[in-house]
C-alpha positions as CSV (number, residue, x, y, z in Angstrom):
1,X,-45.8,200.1,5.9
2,X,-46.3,202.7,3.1
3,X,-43.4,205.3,2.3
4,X,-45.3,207.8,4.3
5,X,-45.2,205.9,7.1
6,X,-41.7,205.1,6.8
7,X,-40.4,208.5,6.5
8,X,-42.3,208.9,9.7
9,X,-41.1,206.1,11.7
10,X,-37.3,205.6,10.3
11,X,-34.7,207.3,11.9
12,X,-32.2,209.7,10.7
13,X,-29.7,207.1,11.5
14,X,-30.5,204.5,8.9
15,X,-29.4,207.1,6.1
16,X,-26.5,207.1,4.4
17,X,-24.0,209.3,6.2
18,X,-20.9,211.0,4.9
19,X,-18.0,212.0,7.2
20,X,-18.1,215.3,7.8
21,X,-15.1,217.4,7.5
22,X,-14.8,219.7,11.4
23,X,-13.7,222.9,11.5
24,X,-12.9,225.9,13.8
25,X,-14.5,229.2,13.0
26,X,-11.2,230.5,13.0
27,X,-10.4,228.7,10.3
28,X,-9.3,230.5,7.0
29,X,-11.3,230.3,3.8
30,X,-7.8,228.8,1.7
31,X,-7.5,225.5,4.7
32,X,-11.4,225.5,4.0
33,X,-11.0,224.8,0.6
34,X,-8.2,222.7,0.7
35,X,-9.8,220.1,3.4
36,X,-12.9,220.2,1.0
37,X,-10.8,219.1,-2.0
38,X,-8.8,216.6,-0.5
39,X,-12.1,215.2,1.1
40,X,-14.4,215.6,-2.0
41,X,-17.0,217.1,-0.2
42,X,-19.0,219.9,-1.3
43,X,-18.7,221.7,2.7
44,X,-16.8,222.1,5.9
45,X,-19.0,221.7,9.2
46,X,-18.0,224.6,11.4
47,X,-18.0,223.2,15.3
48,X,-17.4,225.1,18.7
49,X,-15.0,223.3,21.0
50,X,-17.5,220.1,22.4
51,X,-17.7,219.6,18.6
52,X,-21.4,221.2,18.0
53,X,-22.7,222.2,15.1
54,X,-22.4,226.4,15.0
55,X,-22.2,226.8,10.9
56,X,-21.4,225.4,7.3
57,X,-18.8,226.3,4.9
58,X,-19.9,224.8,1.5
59,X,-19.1,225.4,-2.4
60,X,-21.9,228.7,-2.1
61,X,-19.8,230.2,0.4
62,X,-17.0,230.0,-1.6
63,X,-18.8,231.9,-4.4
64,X,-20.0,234.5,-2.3
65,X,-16.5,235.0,-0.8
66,X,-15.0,235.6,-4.2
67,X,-17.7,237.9,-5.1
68,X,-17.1,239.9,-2.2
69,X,-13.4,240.3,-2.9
70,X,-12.8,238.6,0.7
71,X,-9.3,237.3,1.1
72,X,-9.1,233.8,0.5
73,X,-5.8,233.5,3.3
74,X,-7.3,236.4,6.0
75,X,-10.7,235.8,6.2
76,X,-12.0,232.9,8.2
77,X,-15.1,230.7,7.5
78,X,-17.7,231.5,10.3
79,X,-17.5,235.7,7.9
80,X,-19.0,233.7,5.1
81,X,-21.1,230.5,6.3
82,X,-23.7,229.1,4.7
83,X,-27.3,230.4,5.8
84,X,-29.1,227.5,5.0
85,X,-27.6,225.3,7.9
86,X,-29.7,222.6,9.2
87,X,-29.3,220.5,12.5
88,X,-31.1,217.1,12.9
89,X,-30.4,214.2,15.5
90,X,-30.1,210.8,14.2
91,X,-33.3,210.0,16.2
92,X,-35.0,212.4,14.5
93,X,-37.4,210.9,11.7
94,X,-36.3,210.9,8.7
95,X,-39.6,213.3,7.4
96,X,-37.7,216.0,10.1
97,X,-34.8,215.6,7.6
98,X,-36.5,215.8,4.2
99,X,-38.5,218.9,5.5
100,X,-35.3,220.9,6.7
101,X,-33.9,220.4,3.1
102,X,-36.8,221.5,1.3
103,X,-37.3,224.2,4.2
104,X,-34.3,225.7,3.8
105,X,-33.2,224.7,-0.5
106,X,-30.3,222.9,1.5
107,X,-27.9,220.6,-0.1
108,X,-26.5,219.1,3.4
109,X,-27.4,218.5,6.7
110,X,-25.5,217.9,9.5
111,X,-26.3,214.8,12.0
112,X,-25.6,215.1,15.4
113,X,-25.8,212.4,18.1
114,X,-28.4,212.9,21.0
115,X,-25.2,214.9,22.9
116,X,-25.2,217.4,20.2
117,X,-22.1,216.5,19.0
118,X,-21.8,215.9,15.2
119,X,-21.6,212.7,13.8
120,X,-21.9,213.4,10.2
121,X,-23.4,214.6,7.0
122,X,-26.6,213.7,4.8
123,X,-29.3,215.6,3.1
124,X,-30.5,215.7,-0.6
125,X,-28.1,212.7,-2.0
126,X,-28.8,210.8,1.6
127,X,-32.1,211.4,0.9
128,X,-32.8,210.4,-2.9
129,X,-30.8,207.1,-1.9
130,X,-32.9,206.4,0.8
131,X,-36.5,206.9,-1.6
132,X,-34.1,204.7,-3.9
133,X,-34.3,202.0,-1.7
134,X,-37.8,202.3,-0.2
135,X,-38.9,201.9,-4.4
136,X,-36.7,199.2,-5.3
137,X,-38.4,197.4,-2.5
138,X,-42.1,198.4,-2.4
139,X,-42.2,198.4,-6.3
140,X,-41.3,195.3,-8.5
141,X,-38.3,196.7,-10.6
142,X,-36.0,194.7,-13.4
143,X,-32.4,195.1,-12.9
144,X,-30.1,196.5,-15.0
145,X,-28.5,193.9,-17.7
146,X,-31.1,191.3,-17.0
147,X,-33.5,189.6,-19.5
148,X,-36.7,191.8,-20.4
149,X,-39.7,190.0,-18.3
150,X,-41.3,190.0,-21.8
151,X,-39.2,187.5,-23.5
152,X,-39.8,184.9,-20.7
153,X,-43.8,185.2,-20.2
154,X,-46.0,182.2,-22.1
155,X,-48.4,182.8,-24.3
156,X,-49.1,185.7,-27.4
């Protein structure tokens, strides 16, 4: 297959996925920020009670609620969620992915199994890793630290 056809044909599932970090929409924008930094991870996946999807929380919303003035220990995160929130199932082709991010200039997505319940994060780093991969194996490539193919060809 061509990378066109993969991106049609592999599943969401196959990408590298990232725990998400589940929150309630009660939750205030200080716990937020503080799961974020003890997880390194850019956002907070706002959830409803059967853990689905309703919202994200990421580094933007952060800004936004600074500029606002909001308070960081009243305020919870569902006042200032992200509006670029994408959904995909990891059935879902991976070309359903890589159109929601450039859809909606979205740095995450949130995976969900075929319940609707999440089961984790990807999007634009999930996504270059995977074109990564689909190169390094459709196109001959020399590895990093190796011996220039130059050097060991015969002839002038």
């Amino acid at each position: 297959m061509n990378f066109k056809e993969d991106l049609i044909h592999d599943p969401v599932s196959i990408l590298p996925l990232r725990d998400a970090i589940a929150i309630d929409k009660h939750t205030v924008i200080r716990g937020a920020i503080a799961l974020m930094r003890t997880h390194s991870l850019g956002c907070t996946v706002i959830v409803d009670h059967r853990c689905y999807p309703t919202g994200i929380f990421t580094e933007q919303s952060v800004i936004r609620t600074l500029v606002a003035g909001a308070s960081l220990d009243a305020t919870p995160v569902s006042e200032f969620a992200d509006p670029c929130f994408c959904v995909v199932r990891m059935s879902d082709p991976i070309l359903e992915a890589w159109n929601a991010v450039v859809r909606a200039n979205a740095r995450f997505l949130c995976v969900t199994n075929e319940e609707g319940e999440l089961a984790g994060l990807t999007g634009q780093r999930g996504i270059a890793e995977y074109v990564c991969d689909c190169f390094a194996n459709q196109i001959p490539v020399q590895r990093l630290g190796s011996t220039p193919w130059m050097l060991h060809r015969e002839g002038a």
